[in-house]
DSSP file (Angstrom, degrees, kcal/mol; ACC not computed):
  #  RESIDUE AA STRUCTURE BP1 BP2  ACC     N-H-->O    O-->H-N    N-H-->O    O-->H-N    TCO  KAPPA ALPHA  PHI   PSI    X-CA   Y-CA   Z-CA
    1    1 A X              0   0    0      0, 0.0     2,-0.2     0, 0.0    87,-0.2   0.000 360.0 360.0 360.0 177.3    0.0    0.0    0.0
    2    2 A X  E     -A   87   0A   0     85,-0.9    85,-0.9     2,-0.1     2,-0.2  -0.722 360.0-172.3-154.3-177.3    1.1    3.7   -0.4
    3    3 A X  E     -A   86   0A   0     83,-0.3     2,-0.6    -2,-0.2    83,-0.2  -0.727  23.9-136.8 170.5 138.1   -0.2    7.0    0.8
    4    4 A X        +     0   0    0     81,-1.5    -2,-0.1    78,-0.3     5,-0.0  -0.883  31.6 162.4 -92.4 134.8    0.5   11.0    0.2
    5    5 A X        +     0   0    0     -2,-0.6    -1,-0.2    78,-0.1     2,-0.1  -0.062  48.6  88.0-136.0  23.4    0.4   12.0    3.6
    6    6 A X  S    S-     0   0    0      2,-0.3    78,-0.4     1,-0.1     4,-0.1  -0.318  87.7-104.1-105.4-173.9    2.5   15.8    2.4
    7    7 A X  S    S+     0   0    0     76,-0.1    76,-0.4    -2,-0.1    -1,-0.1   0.857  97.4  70.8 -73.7 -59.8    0.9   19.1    1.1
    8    8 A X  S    S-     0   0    0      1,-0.2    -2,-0.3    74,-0.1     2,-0.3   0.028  90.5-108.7 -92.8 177.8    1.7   18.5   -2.2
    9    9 A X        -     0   0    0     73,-0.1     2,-0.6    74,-0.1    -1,-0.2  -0.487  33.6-122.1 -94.2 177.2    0.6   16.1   -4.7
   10   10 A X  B     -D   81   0B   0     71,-0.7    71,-3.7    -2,-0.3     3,-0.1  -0.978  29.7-179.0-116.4 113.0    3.5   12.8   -5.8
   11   11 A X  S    S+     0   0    0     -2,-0.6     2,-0.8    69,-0.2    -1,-0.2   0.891  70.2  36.6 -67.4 -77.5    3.9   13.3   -9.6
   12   12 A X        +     0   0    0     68,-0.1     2,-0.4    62,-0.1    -1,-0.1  -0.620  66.9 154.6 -78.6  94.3    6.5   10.1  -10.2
   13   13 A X        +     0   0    0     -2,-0.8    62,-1.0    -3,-0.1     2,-0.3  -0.992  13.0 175.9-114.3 152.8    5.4    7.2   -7.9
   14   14 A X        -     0   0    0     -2,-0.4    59,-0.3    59,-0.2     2,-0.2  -0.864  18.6-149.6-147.1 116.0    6.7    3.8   -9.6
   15   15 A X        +     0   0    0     57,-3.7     2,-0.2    -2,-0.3    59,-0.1  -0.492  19.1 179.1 -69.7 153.1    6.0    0.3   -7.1
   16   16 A X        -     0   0    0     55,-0.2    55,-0.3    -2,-0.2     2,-0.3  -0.795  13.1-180.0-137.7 135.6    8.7   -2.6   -7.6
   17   17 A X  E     -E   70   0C   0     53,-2.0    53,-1.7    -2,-0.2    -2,-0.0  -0.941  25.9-136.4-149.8 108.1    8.5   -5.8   -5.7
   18   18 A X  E     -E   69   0C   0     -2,-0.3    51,-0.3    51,-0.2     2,-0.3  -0.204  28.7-135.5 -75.5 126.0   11.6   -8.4   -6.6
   19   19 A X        -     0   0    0     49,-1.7     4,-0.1     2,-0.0     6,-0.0  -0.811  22.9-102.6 -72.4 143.5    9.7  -11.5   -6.8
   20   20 A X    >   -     0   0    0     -2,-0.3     3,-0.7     1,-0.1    -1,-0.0  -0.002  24.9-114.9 -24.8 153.9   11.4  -14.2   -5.2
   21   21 A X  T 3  S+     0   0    0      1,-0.3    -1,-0.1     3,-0.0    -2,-0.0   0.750 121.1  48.0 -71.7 -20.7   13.5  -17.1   -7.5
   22   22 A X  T 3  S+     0   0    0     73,-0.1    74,-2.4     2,-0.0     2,-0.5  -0.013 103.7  96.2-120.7  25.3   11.0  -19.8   -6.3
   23   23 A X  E <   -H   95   0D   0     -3,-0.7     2,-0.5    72,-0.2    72,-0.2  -0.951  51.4-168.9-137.0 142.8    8.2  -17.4   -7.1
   24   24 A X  E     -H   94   0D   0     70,-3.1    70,-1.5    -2,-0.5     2,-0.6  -0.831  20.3-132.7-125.5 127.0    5.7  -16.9  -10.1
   25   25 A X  E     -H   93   0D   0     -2,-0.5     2,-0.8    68,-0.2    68,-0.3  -0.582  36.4-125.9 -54.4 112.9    3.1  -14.1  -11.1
   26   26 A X        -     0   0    0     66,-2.1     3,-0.3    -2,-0.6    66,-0.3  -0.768  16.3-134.2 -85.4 127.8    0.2  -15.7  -12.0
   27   27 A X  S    S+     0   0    0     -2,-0.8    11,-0.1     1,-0.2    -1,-0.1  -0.283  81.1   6.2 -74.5 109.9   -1.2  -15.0  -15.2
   28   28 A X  S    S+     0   0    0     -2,-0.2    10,-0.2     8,-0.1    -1,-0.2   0.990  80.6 149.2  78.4  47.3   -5.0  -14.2  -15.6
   29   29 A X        +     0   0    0      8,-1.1     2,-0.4    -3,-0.3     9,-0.2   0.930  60.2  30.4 -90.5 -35.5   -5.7  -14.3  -11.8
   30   30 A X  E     -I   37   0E   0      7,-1.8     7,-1.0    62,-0.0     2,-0.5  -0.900  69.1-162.2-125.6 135.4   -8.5  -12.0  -11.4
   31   31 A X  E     -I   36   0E   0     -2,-0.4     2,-0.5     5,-0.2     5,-0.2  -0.891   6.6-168.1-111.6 155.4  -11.3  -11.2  -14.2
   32   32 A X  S    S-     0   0    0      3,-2.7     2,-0.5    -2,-0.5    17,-0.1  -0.793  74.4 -41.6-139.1  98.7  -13.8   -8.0  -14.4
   33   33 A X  S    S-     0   0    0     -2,-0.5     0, 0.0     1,-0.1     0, 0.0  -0.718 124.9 -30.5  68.0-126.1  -16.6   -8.7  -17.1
   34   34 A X  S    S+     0   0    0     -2,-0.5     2,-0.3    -3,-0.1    -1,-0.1  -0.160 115.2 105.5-130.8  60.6  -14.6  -10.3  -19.7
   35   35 A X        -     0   0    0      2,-0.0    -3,-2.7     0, 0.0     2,-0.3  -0.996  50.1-164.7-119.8 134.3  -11.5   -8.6  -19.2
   36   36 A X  E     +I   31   0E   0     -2,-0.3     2,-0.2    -5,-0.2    -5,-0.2  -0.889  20.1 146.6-108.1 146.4   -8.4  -10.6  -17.5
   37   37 A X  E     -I   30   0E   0     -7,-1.0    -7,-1.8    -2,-0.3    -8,-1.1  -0.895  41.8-126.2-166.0-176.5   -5.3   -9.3  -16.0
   38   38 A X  S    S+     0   0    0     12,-1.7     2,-0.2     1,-0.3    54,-0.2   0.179  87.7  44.7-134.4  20.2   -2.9  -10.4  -13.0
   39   39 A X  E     -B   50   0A   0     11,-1.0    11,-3.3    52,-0.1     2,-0.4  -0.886  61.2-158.8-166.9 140.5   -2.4   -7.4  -10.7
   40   40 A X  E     -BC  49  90A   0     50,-1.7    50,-1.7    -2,-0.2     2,-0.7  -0.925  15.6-169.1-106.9 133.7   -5.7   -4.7   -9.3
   41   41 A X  E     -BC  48  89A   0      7,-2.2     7,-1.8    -2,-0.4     2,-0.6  -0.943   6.2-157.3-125.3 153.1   -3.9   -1.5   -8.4
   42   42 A X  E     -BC  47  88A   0     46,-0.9    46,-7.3    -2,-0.7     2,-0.3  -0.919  13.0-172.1-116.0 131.9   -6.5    0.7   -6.5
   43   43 A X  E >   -BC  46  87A   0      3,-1.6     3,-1.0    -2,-0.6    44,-0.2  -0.987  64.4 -58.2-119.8  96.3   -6.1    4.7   -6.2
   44   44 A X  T 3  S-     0   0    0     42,-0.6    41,-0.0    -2,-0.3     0, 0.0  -0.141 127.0 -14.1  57.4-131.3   -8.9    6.4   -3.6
   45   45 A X  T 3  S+     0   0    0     -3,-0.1    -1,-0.3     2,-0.1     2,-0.1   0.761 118.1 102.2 -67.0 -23.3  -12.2    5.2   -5.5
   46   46 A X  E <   -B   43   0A   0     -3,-1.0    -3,-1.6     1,-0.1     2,-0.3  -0.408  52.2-162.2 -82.9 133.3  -10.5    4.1   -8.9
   47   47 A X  E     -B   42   0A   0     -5,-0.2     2,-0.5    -2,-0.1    -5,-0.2  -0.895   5.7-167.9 -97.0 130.8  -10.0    0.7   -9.5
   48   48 A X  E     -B   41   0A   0     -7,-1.8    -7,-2.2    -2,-0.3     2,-0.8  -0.769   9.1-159.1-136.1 128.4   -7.5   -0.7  -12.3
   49   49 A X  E     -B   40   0A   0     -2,-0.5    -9,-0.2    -9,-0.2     2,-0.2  -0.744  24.1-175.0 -93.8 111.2   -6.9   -4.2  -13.9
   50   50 A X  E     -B   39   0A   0    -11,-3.3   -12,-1.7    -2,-0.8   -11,-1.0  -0.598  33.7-141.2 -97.3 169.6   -3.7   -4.6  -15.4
   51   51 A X        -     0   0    0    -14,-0.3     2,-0.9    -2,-0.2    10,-0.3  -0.980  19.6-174.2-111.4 102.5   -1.8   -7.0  -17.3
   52   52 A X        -     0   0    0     -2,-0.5    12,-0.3    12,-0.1     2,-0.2  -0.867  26.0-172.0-111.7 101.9    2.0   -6.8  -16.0
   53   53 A X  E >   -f   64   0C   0     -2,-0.9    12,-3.1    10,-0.5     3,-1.3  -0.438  25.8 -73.4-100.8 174.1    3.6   -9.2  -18.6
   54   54 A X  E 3  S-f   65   0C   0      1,-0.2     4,-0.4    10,-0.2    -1,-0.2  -0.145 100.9  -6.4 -49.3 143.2    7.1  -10.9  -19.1
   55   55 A X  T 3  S-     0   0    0     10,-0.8     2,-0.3     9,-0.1    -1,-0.2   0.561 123.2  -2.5  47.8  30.7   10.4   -8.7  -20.3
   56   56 A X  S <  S-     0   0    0     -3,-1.3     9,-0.5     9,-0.6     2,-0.4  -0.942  85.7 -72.0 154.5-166.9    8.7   -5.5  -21.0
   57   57 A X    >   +     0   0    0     -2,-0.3     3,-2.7     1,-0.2     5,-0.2  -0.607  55.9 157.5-128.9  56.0    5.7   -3.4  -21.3
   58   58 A X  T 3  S+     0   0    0     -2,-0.4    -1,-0.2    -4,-0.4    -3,-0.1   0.857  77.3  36.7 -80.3 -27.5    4.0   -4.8  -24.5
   59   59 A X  T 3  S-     0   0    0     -3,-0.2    -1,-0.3    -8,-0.2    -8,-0.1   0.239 105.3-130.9-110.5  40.1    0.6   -3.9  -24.1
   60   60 A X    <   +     0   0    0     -3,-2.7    -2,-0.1     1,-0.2    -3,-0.1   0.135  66.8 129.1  60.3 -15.6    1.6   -0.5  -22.5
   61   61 A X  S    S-     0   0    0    -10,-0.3    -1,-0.2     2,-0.1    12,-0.1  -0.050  78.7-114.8 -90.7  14.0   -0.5   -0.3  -19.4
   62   62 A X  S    S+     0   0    0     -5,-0.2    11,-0.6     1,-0.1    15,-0.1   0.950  85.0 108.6  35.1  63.5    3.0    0.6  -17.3
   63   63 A X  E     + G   0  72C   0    -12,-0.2   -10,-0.5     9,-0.2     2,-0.2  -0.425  41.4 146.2-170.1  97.7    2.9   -2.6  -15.3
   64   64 A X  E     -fG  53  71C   0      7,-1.2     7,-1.6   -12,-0.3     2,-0.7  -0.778  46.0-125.9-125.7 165.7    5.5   -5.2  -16.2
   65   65 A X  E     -fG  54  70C   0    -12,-3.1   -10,-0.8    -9,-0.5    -9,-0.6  -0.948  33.0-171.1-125.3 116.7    7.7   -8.1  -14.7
   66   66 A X  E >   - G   0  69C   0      3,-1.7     3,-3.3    -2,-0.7   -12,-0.1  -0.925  69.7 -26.6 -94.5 131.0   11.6   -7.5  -15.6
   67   67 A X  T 3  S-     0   0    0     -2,-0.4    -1,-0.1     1,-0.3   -13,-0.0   0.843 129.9 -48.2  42.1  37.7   14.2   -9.9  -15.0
   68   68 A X  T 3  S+     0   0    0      1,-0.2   -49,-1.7   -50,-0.1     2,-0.5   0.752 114.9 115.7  79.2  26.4   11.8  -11.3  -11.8
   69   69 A X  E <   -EG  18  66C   0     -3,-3.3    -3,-1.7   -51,-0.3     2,-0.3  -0.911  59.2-140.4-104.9  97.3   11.1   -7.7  -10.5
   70   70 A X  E     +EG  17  65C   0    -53,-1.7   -53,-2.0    -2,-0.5     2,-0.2  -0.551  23.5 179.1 -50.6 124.1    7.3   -6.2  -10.6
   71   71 A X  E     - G   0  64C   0     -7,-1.6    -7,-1.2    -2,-0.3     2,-0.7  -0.745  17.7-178.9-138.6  83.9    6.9   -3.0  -11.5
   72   72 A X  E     - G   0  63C   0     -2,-0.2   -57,-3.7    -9,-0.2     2,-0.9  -0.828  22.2-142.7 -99.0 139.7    3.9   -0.8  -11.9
   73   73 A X    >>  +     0   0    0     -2,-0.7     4,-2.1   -11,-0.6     3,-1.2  -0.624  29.1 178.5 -53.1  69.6    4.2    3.0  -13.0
   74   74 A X  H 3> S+     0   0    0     -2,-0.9     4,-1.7     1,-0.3    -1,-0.2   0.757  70.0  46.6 -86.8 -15.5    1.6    4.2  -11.0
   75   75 A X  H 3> S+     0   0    0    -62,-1.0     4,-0.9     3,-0.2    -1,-0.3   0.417 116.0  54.5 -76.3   4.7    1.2    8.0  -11.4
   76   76 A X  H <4 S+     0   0    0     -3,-1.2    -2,-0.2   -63,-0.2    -1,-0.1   0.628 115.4  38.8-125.0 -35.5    1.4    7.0  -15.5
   77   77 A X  H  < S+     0   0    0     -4,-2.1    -2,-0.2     2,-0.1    -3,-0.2   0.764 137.3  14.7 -95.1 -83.9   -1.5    4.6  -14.9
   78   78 A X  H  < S-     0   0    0     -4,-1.7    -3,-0.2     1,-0.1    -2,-0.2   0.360 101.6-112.7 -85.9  15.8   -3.7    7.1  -12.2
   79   79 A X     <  -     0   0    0     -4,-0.9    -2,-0.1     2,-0.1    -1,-0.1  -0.506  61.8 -25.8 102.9 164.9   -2.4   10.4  -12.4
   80   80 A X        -     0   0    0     -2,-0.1     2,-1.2     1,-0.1   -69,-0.2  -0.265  69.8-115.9 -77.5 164.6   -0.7   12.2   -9.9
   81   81 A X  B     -D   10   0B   0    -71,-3.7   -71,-0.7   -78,-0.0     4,-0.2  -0.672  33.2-135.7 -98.1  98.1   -1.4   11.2   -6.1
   82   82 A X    >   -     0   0    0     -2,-1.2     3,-4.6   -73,-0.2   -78,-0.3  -0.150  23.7 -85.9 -80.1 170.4   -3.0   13.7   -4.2
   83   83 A X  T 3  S+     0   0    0    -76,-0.4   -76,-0.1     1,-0.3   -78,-0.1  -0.166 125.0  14.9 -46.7 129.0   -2.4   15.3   -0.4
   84   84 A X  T 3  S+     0   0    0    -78,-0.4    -1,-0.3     1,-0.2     2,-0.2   0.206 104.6 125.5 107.7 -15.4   -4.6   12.7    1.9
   85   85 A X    <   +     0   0    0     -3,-4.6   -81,-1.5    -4,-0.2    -1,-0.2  -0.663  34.2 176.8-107.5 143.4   -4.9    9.8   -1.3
   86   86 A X  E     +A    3   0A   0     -2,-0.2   -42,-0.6   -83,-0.2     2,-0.3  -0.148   9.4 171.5 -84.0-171.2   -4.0    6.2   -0.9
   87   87 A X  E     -AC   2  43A   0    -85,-0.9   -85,-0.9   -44,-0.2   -44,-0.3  -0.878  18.1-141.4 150.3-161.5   -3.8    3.1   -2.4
   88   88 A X  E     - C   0  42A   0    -46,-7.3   -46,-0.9    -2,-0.3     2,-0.3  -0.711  10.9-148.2-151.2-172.8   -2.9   -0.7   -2.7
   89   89 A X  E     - C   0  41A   0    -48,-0.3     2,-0.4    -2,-0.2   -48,-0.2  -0.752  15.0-165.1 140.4 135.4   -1.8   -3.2   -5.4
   90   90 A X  E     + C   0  40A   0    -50,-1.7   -50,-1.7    -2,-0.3     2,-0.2  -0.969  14.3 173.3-158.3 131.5   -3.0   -6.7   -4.7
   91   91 A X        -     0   0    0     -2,-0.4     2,-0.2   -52,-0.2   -52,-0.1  -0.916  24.0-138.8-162.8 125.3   -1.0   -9.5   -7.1
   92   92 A X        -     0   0    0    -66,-0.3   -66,-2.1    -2,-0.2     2,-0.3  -0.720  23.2-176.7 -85.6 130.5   -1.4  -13.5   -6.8
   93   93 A X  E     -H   25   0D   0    -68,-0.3     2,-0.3    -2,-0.2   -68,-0.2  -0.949  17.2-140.4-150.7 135.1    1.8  -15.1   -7.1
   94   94 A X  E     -H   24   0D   0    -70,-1.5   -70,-3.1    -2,-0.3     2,-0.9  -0.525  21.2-134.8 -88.9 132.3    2.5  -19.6   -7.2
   95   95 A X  E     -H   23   0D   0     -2,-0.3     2,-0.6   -72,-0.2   -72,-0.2  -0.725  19.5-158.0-102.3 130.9    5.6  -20.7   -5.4
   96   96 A X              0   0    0    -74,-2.4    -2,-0.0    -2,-0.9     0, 0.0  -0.936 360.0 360.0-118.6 128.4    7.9  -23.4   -7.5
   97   97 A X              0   0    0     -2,-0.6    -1,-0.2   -74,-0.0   -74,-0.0   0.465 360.0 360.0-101.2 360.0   10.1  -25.5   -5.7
């Protein structure tokens, strides 16, 4: 989770979370109508389903898994963060031994 707790609003925020070696992103975990994606990140009211795919940012949506590190862009997907606004990222991920 995240939070602006300053006077001014957070232009650049960008989340990263190194996945573990013995851990996998699960692909297509959550659906919303008949859209699929593997990570919600939620901004005050807004909800957003993204697709954070393998070795890059192919379908644009600034939320991708490099070299086993997650990474969503999160003012790029909701905008800058304003004084007082939160929010969370919620991602399913399968452990391989």
């Amino acid at each position: 989770s995240f939070s602006n707790s300053g006077v001014a609003p957070i232009n650049s925020l960008i989340v990263t979370d190194p996945l573990d070696r013995n851990l996998d992103l699960l692909q297509e975990s959550y659906t919303v109508g008949e859209l699929q994606g593997n990570v919600f990140l939620c901004v005050g009211d807004n909800v957003y389903l993204l697709i954070a795919e393998e070795s890059g940012d192919t379908n644009h949506d600034h939320a991708f898994v490099n070299e086993n590190v997650l990474t969503i862009e999160v003012t790029r997907i909701a905008g800058a963060i304003q004084p007082g606004s939160s929010g969370c990222l919620l991602f399913k991920v399968r452990i391989v031994e």
